[in-house]
N, CA, C and O of each residue as an XYZ file, in Angstrom:
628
protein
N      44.266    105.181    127.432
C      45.206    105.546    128.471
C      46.163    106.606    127.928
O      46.719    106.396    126.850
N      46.366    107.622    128.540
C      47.285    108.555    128.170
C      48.673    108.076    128.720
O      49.000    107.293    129.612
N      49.447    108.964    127.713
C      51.020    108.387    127.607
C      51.603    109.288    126.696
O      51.015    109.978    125.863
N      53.435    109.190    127.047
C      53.814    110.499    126.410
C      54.219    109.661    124.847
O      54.798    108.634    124.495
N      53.658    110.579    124.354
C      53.971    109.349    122.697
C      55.803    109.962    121.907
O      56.312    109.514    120.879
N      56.257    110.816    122.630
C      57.529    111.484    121.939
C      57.436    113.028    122.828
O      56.500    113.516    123.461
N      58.953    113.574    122.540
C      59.631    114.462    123.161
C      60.386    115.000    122.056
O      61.416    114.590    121.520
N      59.301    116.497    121.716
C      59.887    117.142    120.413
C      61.202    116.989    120.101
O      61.693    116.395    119.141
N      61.945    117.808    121.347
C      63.134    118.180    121.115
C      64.127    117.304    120.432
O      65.001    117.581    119.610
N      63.743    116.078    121.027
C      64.897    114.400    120.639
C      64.134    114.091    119.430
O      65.017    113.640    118.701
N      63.047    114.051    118.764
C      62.282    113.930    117.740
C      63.649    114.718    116.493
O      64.340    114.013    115.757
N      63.737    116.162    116.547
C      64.413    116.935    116.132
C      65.829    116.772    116.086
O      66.537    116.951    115.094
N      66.223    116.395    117.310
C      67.855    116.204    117.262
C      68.235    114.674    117.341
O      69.195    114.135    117.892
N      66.885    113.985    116.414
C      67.606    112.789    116.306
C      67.343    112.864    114.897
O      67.938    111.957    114.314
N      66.668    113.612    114.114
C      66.924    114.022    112.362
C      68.510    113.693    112.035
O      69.498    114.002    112.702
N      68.436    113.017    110.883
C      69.834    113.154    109.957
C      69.819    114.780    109.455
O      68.708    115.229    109.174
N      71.007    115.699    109.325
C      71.615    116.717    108.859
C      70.709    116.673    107.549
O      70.472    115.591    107.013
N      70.131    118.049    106.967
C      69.268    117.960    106.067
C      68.151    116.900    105.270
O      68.042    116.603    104.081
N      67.178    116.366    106.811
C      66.245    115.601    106.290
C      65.140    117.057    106.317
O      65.347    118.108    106.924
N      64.154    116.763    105.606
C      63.330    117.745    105.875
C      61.943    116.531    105.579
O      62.005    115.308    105.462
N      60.922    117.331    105.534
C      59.753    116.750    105.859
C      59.009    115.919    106.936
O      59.721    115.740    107.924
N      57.865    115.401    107.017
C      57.549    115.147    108.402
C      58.953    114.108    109.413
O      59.523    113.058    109.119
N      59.054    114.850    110.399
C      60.317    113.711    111.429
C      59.183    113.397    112.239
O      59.504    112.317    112.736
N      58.174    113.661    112.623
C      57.183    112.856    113.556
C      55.962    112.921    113.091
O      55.688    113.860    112.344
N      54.978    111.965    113.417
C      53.262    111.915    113.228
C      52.919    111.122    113.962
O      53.467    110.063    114.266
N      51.685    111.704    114.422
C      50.445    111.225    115.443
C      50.187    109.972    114.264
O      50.054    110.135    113.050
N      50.159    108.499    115.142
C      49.888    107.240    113.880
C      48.884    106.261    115.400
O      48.499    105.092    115.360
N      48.717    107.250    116.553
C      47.949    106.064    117.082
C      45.884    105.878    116.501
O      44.984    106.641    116.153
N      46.078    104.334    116.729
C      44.588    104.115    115.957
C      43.341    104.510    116.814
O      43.481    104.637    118.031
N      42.493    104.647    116.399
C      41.147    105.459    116.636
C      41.332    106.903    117.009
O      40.466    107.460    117.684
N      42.010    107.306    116.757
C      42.116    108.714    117.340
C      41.409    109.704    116.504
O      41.026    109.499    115.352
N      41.255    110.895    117.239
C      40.527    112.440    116.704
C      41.173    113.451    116.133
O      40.754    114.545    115.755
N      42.302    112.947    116.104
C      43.538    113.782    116.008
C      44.653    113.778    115.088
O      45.329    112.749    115.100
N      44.968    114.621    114.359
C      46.480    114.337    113.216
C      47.199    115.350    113.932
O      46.618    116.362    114.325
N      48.308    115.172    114.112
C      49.722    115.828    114.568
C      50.991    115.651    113.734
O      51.308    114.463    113.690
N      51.619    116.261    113.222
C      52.871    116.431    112.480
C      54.014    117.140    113.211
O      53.999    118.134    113.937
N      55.037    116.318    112.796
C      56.162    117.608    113.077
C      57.195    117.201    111.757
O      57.672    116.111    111.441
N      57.337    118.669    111.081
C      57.230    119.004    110.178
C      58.910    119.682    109.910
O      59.459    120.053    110.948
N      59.568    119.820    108.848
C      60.929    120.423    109.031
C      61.031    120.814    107.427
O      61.163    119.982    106.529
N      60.946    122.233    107.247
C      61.218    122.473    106.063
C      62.591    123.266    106.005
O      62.943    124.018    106.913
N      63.498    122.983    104.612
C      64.776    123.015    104.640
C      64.954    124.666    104.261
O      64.037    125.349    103.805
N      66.061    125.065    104.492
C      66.617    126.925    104.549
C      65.996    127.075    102.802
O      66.333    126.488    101.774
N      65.079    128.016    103.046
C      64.613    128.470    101.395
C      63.447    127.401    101.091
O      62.910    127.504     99.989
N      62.964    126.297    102.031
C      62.107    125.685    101.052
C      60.307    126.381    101.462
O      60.061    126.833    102.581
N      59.820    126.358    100.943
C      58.394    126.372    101.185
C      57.048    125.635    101.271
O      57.306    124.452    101.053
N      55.829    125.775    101.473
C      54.655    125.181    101.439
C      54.160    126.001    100.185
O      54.166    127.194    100.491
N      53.765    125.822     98.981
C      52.940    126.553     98.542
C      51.443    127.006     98.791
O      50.736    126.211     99.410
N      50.959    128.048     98.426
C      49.790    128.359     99.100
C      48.722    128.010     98.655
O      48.579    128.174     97.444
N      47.744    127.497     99.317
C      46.910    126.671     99.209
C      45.560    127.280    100.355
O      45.498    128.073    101.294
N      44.595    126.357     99.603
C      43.621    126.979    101.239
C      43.269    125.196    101.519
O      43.342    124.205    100.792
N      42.843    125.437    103.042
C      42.400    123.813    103.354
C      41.254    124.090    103.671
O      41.013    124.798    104.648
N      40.282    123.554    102.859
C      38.567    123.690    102.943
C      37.897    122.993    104.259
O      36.793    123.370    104.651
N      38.449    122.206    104.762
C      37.812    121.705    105.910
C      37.558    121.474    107.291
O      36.694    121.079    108.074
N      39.242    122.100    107.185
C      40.498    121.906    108.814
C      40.756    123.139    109.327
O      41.037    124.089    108.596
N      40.671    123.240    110.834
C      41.263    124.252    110.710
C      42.786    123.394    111.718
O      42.892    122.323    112.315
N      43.550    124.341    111.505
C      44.877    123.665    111.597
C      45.960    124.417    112.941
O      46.631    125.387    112.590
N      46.042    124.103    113.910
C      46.869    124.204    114.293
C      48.700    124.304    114.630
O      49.414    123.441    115.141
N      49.046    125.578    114.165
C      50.384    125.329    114.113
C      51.424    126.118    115.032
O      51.408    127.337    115.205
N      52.482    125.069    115.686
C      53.815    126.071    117.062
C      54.859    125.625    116.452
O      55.003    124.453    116.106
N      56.096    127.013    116.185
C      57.051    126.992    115.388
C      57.932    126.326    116.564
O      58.000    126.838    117.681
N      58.732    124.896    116.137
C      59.984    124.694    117.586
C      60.992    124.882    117.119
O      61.938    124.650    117.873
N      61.309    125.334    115.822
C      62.322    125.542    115.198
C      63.197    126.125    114.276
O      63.150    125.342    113.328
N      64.130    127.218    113.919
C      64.062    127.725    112.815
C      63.138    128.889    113.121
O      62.667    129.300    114.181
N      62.987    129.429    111.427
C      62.540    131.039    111.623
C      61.879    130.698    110.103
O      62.147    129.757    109.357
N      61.223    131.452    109.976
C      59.938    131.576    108.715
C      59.120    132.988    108.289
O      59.035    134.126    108.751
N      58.565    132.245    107.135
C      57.175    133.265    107.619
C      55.680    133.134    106.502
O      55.593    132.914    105.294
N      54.848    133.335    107.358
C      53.553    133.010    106.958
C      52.945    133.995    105.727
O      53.160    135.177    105.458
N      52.444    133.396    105.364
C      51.437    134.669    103.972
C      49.820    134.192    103.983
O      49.245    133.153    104.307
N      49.524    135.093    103.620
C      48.002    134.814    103.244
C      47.425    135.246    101.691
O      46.309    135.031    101.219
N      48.502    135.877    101.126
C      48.481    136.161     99.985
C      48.322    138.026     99.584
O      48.460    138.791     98.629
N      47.901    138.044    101.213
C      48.322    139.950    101.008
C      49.370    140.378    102.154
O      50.133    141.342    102.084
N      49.261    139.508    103.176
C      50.017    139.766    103.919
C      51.605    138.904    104.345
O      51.628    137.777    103.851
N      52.786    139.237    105.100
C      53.066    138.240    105.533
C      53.988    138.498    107.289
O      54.656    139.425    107.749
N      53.630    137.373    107.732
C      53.941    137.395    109.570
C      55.672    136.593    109.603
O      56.186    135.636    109.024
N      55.968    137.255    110.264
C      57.330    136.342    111.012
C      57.030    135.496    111.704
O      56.259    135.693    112.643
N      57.722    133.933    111.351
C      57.555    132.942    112.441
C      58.937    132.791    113.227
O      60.038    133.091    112.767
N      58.615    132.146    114.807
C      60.025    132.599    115.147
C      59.703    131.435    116.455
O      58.675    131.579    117.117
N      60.604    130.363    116.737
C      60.346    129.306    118.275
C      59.425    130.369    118.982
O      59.536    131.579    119.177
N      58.232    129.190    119.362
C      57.631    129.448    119.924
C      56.248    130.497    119.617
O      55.625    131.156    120.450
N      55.955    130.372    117.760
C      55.216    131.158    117.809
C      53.864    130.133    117.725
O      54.004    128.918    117.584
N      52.841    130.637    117.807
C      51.571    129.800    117.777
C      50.896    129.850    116.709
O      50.505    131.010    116.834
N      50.412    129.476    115.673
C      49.622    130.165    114.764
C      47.798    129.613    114.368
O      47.673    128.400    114.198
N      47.218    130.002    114.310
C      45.699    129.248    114.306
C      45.461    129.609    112.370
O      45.245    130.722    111.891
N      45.562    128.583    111.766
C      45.006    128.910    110.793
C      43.478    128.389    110.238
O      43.350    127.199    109.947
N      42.881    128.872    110.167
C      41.408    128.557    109.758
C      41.284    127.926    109.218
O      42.357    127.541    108.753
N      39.890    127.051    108.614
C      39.618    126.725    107.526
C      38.933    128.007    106.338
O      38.376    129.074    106.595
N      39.261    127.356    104.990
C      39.333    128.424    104.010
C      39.882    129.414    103.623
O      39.767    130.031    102.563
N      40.845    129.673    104.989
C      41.849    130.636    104.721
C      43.221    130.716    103.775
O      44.135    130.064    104.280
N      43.508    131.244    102.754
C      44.985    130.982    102.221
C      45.514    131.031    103.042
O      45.159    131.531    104.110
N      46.980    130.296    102.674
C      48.016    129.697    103.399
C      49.298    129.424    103.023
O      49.377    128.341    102.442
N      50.575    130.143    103.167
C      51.752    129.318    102.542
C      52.537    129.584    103.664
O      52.207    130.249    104.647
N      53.900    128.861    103.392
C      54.604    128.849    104.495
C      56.171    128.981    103.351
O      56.274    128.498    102.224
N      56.863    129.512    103.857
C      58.311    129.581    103.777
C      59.712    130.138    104.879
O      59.815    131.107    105.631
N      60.367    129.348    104.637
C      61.870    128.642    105.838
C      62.408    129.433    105.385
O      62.532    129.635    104.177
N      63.208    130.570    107.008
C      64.325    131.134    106.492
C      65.417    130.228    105.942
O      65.181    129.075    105.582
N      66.919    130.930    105.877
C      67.669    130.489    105.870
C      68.207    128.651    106.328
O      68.653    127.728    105.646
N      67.907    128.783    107.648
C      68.400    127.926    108.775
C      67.198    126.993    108.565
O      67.213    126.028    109.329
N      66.120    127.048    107.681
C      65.020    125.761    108.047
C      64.184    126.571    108.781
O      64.322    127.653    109.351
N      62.914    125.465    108.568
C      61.407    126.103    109.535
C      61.259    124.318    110.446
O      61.572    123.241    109.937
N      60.785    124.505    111.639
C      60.275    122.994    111.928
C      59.209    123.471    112.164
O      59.230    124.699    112.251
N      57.971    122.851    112.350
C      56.899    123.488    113.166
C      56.071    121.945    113.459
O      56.483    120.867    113.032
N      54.789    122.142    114.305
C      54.313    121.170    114.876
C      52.876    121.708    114.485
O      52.408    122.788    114.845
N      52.004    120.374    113.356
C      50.545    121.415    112.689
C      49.694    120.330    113.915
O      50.453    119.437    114.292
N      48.792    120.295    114.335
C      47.226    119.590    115.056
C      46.185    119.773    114.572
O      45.931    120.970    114.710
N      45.521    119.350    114.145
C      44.096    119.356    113.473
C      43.228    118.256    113.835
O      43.742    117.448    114.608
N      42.006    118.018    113.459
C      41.176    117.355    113.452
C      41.358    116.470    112.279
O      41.533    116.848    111.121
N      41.283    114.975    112.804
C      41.599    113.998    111.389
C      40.379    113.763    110.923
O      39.230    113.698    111.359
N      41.121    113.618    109.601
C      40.291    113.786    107.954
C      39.507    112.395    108.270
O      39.886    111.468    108.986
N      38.342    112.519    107.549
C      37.844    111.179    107.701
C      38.447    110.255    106.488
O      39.018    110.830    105.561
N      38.315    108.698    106.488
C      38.663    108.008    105.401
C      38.359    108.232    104.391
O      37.162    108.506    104.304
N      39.317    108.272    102.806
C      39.034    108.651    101.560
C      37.624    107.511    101.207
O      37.638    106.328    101.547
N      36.642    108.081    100.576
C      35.754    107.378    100.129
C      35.456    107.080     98.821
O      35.507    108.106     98.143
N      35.111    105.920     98.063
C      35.268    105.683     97.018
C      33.651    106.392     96.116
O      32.634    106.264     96.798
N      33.468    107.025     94.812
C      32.729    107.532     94.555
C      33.046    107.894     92.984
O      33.965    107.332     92.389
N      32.366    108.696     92.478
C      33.072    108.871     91.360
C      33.121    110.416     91.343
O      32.559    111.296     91.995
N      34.508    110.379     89.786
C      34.675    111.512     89.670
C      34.019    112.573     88.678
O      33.668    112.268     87.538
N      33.892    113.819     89.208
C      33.005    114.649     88.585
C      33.742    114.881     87.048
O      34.928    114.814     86.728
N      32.827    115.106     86.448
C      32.907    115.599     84.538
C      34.143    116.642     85.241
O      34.237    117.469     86.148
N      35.444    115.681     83.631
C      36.137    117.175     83.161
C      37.697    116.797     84.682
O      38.821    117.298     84.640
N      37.386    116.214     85.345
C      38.314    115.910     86.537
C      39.451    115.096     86.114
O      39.253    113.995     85.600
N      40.699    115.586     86.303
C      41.564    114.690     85.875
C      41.786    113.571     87.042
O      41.597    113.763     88.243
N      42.283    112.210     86.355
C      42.669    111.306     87.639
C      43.957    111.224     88.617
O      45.061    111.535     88.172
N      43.850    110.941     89.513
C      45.271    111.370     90.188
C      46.473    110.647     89.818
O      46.710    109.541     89.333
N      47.319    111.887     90.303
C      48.929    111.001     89.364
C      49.561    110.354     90.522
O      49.779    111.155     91.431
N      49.996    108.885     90.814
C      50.901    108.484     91.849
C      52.319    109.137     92.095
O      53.200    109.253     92.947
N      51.933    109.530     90.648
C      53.960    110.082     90.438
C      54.137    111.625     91.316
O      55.261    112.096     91.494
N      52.649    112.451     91.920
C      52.663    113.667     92.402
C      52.260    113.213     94.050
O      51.906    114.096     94.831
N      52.325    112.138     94.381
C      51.935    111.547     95.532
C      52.807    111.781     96.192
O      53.790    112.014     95.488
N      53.043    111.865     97.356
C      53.995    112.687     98.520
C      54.713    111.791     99.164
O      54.021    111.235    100.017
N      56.051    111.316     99.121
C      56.924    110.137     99.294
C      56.738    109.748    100.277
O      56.798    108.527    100.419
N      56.348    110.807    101.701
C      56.395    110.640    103.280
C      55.135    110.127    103.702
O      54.929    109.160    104.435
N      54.065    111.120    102.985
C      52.729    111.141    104.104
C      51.916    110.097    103.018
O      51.098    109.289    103.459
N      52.274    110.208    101.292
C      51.305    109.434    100.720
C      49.851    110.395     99.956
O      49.000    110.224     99.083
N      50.226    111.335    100.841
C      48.956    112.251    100.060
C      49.174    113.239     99.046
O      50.080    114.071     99.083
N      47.932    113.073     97.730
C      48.039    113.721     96.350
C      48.481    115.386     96.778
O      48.065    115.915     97.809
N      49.342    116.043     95.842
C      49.531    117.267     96.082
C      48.210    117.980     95.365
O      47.552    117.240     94.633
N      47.911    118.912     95.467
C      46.936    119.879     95.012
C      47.059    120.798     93.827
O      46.289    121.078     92.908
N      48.545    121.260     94.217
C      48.905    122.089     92.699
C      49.761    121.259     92.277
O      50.174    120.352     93.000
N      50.275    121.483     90.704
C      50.507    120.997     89.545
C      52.420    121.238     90.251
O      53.405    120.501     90.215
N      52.239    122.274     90.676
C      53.495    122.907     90.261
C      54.221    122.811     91.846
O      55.441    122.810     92.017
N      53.344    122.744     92.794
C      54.252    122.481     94.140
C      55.400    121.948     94.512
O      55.632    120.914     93.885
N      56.339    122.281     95.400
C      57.679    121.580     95.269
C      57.931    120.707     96.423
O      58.646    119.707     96.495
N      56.869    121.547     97.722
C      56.380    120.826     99.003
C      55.152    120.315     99.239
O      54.175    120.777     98.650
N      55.052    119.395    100.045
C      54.151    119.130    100.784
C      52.814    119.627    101.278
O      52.754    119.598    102.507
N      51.893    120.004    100.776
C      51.390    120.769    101.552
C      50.350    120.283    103.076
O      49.954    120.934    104.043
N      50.203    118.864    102.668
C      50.255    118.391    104.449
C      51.572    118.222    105.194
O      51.741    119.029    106.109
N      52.505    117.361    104.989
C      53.720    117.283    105.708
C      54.680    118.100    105.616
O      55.451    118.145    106.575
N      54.942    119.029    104.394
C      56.276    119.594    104.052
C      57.060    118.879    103.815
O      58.190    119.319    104.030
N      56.979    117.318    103.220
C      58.256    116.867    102.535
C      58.063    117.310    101.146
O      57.014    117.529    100.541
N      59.758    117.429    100.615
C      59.426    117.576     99.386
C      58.721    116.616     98.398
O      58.377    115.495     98.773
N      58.465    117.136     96.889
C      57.535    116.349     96.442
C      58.343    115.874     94.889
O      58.877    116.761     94.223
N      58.368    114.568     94.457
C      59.046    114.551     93.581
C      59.059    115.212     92.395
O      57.870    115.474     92.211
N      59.729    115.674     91.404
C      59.417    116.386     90.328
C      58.234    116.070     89.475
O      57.888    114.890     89.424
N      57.682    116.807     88.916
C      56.462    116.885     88.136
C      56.610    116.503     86.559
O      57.524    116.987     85.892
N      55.754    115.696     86.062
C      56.533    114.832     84.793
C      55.130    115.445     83.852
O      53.906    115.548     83.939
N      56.500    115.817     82.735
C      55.264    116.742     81.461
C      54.381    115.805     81.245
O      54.508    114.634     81.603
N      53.103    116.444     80.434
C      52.299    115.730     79.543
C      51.796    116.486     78.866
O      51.027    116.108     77.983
């Protein structure tokens, strides 16, 4: 049965004063679908990354930004739309004032248990993403690169 599951705007203006990272997610069960809404803080970023599988849907509701691909980069601005592919690089960085944006994609199927290939390091809980739960990709990331929350600091070895 369809139903309105949330209303961006109150999603947004019911945030505490500098929360950043996901303020909403698509969490109903069986679904086809992942939805985020996403809030990165004045100066913070996504580092760039490519997503091998998704392609990703993203509409800026908030704030001002801007996109890279690693040669180029676009202004984001309310109301922009953006289609990012799969395989395509990708980063994101918040003007001043914060970025919010809203990503849609096709949900990931369940992690499957298997083993890991020669030479693979094992994953660190400590680089695990406080909000969404999912491993970051680079070593050195400071965001999110599914949700845009930040990510806790990175511990030598």
């Amino acid at each position: 049965m369809s139903r309105v599951l949330a209303v961006i705007g109150e999603c947004v203006a019911a945030a505490h004063e500098g929360q950043s990272g996901a303020l909403w997610r698509l969490a109903e069960r069986d679904r086809q679908l992942d939805a985020n809404l996403v809030r990165l803080p004045g100066g913070g970023s996504v580092a760039a990354h490519v997503e091998p599988a998704l392609d990703v849907l993203l509409i800026v509701v908030e704030g001002a930004g801007r996109l890279g691909d690693g040669v180029t980069h676009r202004a984001l601005e309310p109301g922009s739309v953006v289609w990012l592919p799969r395989s395509a690089r990708r980063e994101l960085s918040a003007g001043p004032d914060g970025l919010t944006y809203l990503t849609v994609h096709r949900r990931r199927p369940g992690l499957s248990i298997g083993r890991r290939s020669a030479g693979a390091a094992p994953a660190s809980a400590a680089r695990d993403c406080p909000s969404c739960g999912r491993p970051s990709r680079e070593a050195e990331a400071r965001f999110c690169c599914w949700c845009g929350a930040e990510l806790p600091a990175a511990t030598g070895t």
